[in-house]
N, C-alpha and C positions, 0 to 999 in steps of 0.2 A: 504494500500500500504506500502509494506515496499521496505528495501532498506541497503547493505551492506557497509563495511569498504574499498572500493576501493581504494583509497588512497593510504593507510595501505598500502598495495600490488601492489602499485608504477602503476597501473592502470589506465590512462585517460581514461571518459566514457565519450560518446558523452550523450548532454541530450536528454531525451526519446521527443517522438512526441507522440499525438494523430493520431488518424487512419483519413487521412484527407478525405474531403467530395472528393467523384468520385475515393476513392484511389483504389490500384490494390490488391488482397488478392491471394497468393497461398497455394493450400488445396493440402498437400501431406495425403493419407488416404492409410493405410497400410489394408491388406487382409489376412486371411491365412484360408482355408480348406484343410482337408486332403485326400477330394475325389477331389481337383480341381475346386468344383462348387461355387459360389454364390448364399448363402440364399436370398429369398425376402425383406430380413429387410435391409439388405446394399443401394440395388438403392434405397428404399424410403429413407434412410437414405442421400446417396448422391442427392437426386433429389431437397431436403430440402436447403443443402448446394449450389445449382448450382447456384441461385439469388444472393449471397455474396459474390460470388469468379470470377476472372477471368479467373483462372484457374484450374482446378483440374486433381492432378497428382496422378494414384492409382497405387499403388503399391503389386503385388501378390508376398510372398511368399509360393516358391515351383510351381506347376503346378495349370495349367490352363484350363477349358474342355473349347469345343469349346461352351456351350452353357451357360458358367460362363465367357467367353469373348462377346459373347453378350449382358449381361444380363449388362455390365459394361458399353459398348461404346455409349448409350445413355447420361449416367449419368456422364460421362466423357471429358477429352480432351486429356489424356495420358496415354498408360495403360504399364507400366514397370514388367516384371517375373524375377525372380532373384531366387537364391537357397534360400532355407528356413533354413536360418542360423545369430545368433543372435537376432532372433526374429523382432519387430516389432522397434526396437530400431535400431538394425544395418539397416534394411528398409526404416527407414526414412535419415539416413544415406548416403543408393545407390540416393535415393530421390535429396539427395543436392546435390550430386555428379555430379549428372544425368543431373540439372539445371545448377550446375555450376554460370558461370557470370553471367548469366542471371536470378539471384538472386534479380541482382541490379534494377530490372523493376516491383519488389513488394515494398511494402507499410507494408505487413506484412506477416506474413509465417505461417500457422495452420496447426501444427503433430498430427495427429490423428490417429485412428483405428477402427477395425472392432466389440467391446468389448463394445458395446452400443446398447442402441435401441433407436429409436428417427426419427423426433422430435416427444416428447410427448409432449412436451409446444413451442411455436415458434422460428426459431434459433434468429430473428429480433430483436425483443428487445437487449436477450442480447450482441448480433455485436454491437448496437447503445450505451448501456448504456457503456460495454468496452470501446469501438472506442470513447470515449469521452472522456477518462482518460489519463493522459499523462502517460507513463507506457514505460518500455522495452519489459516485457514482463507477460502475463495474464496466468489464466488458469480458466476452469471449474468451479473444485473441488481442494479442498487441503487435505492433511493429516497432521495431528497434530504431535507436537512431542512424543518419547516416548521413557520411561528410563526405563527397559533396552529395547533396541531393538530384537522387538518379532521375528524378522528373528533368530538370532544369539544367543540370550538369553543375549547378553552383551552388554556394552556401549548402544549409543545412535541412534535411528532413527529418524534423521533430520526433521523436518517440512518441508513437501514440495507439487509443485504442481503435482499433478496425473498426469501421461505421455500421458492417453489417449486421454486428449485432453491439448496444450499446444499452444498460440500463441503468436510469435515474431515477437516485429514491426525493421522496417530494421536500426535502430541505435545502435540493437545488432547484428542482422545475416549479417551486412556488417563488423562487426569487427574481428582485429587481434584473439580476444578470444575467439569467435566464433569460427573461421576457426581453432584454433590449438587445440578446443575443440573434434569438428568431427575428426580433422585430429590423434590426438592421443586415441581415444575410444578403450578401452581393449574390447578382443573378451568375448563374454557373448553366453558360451555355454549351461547355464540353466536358467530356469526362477528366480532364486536366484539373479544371475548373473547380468540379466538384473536390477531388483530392487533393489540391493546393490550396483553397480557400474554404474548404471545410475537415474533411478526414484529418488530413495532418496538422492542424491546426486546434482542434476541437480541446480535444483533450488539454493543450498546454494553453489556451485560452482559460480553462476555468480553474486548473492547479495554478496557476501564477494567480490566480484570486482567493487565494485558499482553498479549494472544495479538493478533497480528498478520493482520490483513485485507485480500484485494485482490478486484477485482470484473473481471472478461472483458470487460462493455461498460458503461463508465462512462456515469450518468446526466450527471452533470456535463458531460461532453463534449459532451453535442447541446442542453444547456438546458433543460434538462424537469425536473422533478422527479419523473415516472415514467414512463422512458423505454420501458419495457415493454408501458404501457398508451397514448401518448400520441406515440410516433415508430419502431411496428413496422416500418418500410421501411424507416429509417434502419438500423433494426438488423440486418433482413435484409441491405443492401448492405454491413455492416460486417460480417458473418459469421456473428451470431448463429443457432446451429439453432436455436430457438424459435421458436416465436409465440403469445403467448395466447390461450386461447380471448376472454379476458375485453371483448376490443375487440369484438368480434361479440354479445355478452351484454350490452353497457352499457345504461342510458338514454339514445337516443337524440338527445332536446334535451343531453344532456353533451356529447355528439361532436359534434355540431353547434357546440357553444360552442368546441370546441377543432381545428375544419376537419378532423377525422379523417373520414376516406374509405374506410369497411372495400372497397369494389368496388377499391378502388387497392391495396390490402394484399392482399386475395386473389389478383387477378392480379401482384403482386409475388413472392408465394409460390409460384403457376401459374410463373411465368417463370425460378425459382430451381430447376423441378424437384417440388415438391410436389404432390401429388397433392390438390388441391381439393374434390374430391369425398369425398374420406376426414373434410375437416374440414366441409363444409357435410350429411352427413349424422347427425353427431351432433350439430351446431348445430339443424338440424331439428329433432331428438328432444328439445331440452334449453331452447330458450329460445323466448318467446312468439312464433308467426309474424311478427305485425304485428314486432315489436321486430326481430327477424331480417330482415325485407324492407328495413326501413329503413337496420339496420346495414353489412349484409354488398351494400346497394345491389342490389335482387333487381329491378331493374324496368326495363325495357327499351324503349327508344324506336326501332321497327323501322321501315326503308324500305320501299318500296313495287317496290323493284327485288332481285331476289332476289342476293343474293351466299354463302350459304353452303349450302345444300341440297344433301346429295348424293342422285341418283337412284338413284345403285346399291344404296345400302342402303334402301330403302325402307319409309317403319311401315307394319305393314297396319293400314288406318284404318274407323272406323265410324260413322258418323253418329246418332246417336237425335235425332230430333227430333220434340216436341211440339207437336201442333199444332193450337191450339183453335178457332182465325180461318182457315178453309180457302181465306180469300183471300191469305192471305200464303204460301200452299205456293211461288210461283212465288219470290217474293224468297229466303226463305230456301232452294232448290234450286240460286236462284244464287250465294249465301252459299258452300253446301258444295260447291259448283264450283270456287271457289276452289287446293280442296284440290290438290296434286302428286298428281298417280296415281289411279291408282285408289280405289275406297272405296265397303263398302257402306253402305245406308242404310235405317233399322228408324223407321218414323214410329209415333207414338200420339196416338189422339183418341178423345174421349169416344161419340160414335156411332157404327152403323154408315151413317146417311146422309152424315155427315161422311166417312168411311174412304174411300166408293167415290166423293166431288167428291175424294178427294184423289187415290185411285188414275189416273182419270182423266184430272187435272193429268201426275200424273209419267208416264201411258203417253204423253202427247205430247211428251215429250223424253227426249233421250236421255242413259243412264243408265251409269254407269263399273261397276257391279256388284251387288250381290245387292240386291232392293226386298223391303221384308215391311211390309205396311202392319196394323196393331193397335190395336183398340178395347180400350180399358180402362176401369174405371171415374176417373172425372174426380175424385173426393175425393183432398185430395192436390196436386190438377194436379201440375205437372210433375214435382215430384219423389216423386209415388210410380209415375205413369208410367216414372219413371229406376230407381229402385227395386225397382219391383215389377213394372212392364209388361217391362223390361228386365232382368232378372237373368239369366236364360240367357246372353243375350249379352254379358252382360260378365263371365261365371266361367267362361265357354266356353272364353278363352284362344286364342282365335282372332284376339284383336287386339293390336297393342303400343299404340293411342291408342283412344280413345273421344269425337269431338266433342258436348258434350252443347249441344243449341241447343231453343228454344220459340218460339212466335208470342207478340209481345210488343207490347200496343197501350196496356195503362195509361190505359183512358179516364176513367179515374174522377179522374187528376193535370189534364187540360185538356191541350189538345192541345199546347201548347209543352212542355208537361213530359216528358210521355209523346212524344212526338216525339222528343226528346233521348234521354231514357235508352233508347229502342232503339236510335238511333244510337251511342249509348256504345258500348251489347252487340254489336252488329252489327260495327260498322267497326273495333274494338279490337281483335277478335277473328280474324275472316275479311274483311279492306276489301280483300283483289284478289292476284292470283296469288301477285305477288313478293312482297307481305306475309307472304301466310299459310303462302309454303314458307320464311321466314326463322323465322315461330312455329315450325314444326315443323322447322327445323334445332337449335332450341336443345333439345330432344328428343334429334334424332341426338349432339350434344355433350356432353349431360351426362345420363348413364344416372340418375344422382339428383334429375331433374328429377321431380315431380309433375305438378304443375297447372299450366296457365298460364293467368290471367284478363285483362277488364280492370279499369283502378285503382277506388278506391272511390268511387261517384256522389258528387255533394256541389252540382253545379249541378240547383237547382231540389228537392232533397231536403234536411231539414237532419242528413243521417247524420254530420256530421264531432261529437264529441264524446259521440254515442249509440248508436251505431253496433248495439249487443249492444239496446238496447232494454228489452222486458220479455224476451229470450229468453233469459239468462243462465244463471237459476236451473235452468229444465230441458235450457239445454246441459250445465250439470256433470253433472246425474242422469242422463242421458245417454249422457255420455261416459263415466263411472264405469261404466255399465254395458255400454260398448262397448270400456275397456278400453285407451280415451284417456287417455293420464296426460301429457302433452304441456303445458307450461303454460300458461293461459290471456291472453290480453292482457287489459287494464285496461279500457280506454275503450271501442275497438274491436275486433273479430274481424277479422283478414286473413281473408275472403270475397269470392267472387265475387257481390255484392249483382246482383240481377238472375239469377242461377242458370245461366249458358250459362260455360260452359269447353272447353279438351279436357287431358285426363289422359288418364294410365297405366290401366290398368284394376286391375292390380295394386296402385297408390296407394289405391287407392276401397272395397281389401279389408274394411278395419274398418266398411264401411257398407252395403254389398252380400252379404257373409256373410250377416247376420241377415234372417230373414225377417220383413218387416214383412208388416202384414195393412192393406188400404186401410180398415177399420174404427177403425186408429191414428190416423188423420187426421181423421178427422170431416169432416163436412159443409162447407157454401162458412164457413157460420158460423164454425167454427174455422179458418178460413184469415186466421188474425192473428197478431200479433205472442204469443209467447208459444205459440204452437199448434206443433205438432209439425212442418210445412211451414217455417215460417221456421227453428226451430230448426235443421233440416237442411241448409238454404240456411248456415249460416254455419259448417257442422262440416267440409267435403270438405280442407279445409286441414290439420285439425289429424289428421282420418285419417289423411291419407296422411303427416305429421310422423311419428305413433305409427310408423309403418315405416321413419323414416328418409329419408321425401321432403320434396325443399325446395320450394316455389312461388315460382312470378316472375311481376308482372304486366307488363302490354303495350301500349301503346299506338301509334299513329300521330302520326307528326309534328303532324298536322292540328290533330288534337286535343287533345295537350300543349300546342300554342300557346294554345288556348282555355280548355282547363283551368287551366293554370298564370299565365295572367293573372287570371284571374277569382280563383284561388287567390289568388295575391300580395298583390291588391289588399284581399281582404277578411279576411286575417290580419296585414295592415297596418293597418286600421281598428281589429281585434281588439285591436291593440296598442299605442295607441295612448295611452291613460292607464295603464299599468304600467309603470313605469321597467325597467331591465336589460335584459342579454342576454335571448334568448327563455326558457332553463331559466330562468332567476330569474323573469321573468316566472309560466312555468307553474305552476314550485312554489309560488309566491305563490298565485295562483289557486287553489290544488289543497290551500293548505290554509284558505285562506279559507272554502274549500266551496261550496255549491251557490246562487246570488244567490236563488233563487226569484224572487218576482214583485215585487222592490226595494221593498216596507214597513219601516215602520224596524222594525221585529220583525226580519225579514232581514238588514237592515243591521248591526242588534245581534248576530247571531248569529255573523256575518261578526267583526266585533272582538273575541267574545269569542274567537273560534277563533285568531285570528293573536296577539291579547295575553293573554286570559290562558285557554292551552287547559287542559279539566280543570274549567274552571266553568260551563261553557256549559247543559251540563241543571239547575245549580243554579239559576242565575241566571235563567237563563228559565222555569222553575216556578216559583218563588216569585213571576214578573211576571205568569203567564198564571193567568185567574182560575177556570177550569175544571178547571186540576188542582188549585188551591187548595181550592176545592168538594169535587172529588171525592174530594181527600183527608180532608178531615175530615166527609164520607158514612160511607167506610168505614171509618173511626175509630167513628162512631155507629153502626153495622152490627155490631161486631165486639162480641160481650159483654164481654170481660175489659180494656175499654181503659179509659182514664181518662176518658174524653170520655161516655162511654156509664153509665157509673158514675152519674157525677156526676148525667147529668140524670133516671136511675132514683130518684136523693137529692132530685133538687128535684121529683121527681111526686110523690113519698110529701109 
């Protein structure tokens, strides 16, 4: 517990109270989604809080759907909408506004928010072990001090307690300094904002006035200087019900730099009791796939000997395979033999002399259930086959998975290329019994499962760094129009590159809804990057996020071995003239920008980016003689310039 120079600052503080036995607690708990709804993880989260409080007042900014105000009025006694402005700071703010007088009929006051998941450990203890402490006012978590301050690069970031959860017993929120605290709060139009003129400030605002502070789980104790973001296990085995979302949301080179292991945090939280699935489906919904795979560690390295498949519950499964090389029917039949159980299977190809060499194939083996062999039109391939050859069967509701596979020969890469990357898709996917019933146990275990792929090609492709391509621009238009608000990754798109997965069929909804027309696709000509087929090839991910599904990719032992050497070794080389941990590295690079094709034009543009950004289009116009030209063209084009003037004066 500490405690400020109140005095000093002509300051009388009433002395702090304990939380007395039968007292009154109000829970102001702030909200924000951008589609209006309410995740599942909030009312568990407020249902936790509803034994300790006498009241609880939630507070939405921005809007509200009608079925994110029911999901609330249980868990609740008040529910306030306000613009979403200032964030959750100026929120808690309308909050006391809102209470007013009627301030004075708590005991104590807890500002929270929706920036947690919990309880993972129980809220009880720690209400009783605080509520004993004579204190003004408590928090969670704390943040340590730090010189220079990492916001700003300069001076100091105050020691203080984390906003997300803060509570005040009423010998400070009935005072004068209280009241002219809220009353004079500067507007905080960015999340900077909020943290530099409230969070890091709050705390050593009211201890420099005397009023007296203690924290639940001391940052100082484990060495960290945000132990919230940067040793969630620790905190869970110490008691703490929280957990941020924010460690599953970071930059992923940051966690890297500091050995955070969100897969170790989540089954930490699995093991205390929480329910997993409550926090990785609005992680789905809220932060970039790729960023999420990385974070939350969504990628699985399966054996080839089955150990968790159970029989009794069994998905009913479907097969759709494309299939344009009717020599490969045999391979990929034994592909989807793999499968546990039964399953039927819906094939599509471009003819009907291809349909009946395939039909042929399958009537000589034998088959686990329903065959419909389908001619569709080829524009498209496979995924308007999936699309549009196949939409019955996957809104039919007749399946709980849908294997989507294709004949994959890529002769146009040489044949090591395209060798590989069917082996990627193939053996990542379906490589043999006990594999492929371990893919499909991680189905039976986590109902918020989507998709499962495998990881992103990068031998023999140079997708690592371009992954999106030219198809970026008409995935937004796209997804804007399918309704995807899911955020998008940066560099890459978490995609099943190569197009063969199996999902939910229900995950695939925002994509199989709409009715596409094979005239969308255009001919073999628009089967390029940029063309409506690749754009589709990298959207199944973020689909099924819009509903709240997460994706995990997959691999084989075999193959990890080989990928991750070849990985290693050439993000070793990568890195090799860049000084730093790898984030320092990246960000370097990342503001340096794009090398192009290393002329010292390039090189220059590169220096002017890192030293002095902000001059770079100056600098480099007034050197390139083209705009130099064209500038003073249309200077001499333009009647009323001075340029144009003049030499009207020297024709006369």
């Amino acid at each position: 517990m500490t405690s400020g120079a109140g005095a000093g600052l002509g300051v009388r503080v009433a002395a702090p109270g304990v939380f007395p036995v039968g007292g009154r607690r109000l829970v102001v708990y702030v909200v924000f989604d951008r589609r209006g709804d309410v995740d599942d993880y909030i009312p568990l989260a407020l249902s936790g809080l509803r034994e300790h409080a006498a009241r609880v007042l939630v507070v939405v900014n921005g809007k509200l759907t009608d079925q994110g105000r029911a999901a609330l009025e249980p868990v609740s006694d008040e529910i306030l909408v306000r613009d979403n402005e200032g964030f959750d700071i100026w929120a808690h703010k309308a909050a006391l506004d809102h209470v007013g007088a009627g301030l004075a009929e708590f005991d104590e006051v807890l500002l929270t928010n929706d920036t947690w998941f919990g309880p993972v450990r129980p809220y009880g203890p720690v209400f009783e072990r605080m509520g004993e402490r004579a204190v003004h006012f408590w928090g969670m978590t704390d943040h340590a001090r730090e010189e220079p301050n990492p916001f700003t690069g300069k001076g100091v970031l105050p020691y203080h307690l984390q906003s997300f959860w803060i509570a005040v017993r009423r010998e400070m929120f009935l005072s004068e300094e209280w009241a002219s605290y809220w009353r004079d709060l500067p507007a905080m139009p960015s999340y900077f904002d909020a943290v530099l003129k409230h969070e890091a400030t709050f705390t050593e605002h009211f201890t420099d006035r005397g009023y007296t502070v203690d924290v639940a789980f001391p940052t100082a104790e484990r060495g960290f200087t945000n132990a919230s973001l940067l040793a969630p296990e620790e905190l869970i085995d110490a008691g703490c019900p929280l957990l941020r979302c924010r460690p599953f949301a970071e930059w992923p080179p940051f966690l890297d730099r500091h050995s955070l292991i969100g897969r170790w945090t989540l089954a930490k939280a699995a093991r205390a009791g929480y329910p997993v699935e409550v926090a990785l489906r609005h992680l789905a919904r809220n932060v970039p796939p790729r960023d999420l795979n990385a974070d939350a560690g969504l990628f699985d390295v399966l054996p080839h000997v089955d150990g968790s498949y159970d029989p009794d519950r069994p998905l009913r499964t479907v097969v759709t395979a494309h299939i344009f090389y009717e020599d490969m029917t045999d391979e990929m039949l034994d592909l989807a033999d793999t499968l546990p159980g039964p399953y039927d299977l819906v094939v599509t190809t471009p003819t009907a002399e291809k349909a009946e060499a395939i039909g042929s194939i399958i009537a000589d083996r034998p088959t686990r259930g329903e065959v419909d062999v389908r001619v569709v039109v080829n524009d498209g391939r496979d995924q308007s086959a999936f699309l549009i050859g196949c939409r019955d069967v996957l809104l039919g509701g007749r399946y709980d998975l849908v294997v989507k596979l294709h004949s994959k020969k890529t002769p146009q890469d040489g044949f090591n290329v395209g060798r590989h990357f069917k082996s990627q898709q193939f053996e990542n996917l379906l490589a043999s019994p006990g594999y492929t019933a371990n893919v499909l146990a991680l189905f039976q275990r986590e109902p918020g499962l989507g998709l499962v792929y495998p990881p992103m090609i990068h031998i023999g492709y140079p997708t690592m760094g371009r992954g999106w391509w030219s198809n970026k621009p008409g995935f937004e238009k796209l997804a804007a129009e399918l309704g995807i608000r899911v955020p998008l990754d940066d560099i890459s798109p978490l995609a099943p590159y190569g197009s063969m997965y199996i999902a939910r069929p229900e995950a695939l909804r925002p994509l199989v809804e709409r009715e596409w027309r094979y005239d969308e696709f255009g001919g073999a000509e628009a089967y390029r990057d940029g063309g409506l087929a690749h754009i589709l090839e990298r959207m199944p991910s973020y689909a099924a996020a819009e509903l709240g599904y997460h994706t995990r990719t997959v691999a084989t032992a075999e193959y990890t071995s080989i990928s991750h050497t070849a990985f290693e070794f050439n993000f070793d080389e990568l890195s090799a003239t860049t000084p730093g941990y790898s984030y320092e590295q990246i960000r370097f690079i990342r503001r340096a920008g794009y090398v192009g094709q290393g002329r010292a034009r390039d090189f220059l543009r590169m220096y002017l980016r890192l030293n002095h950004p902000g001059a770079e289009g100056r600098i480099l116009g007034a050197l390139e003689p083209d705009r130099f030209l064209g500038r003073w063209a249309r200077r001499l084009r333009h009647p009323g310039s001075t340029v144009a003037g003049a030499l009207r004066r020297w024709r006369r």
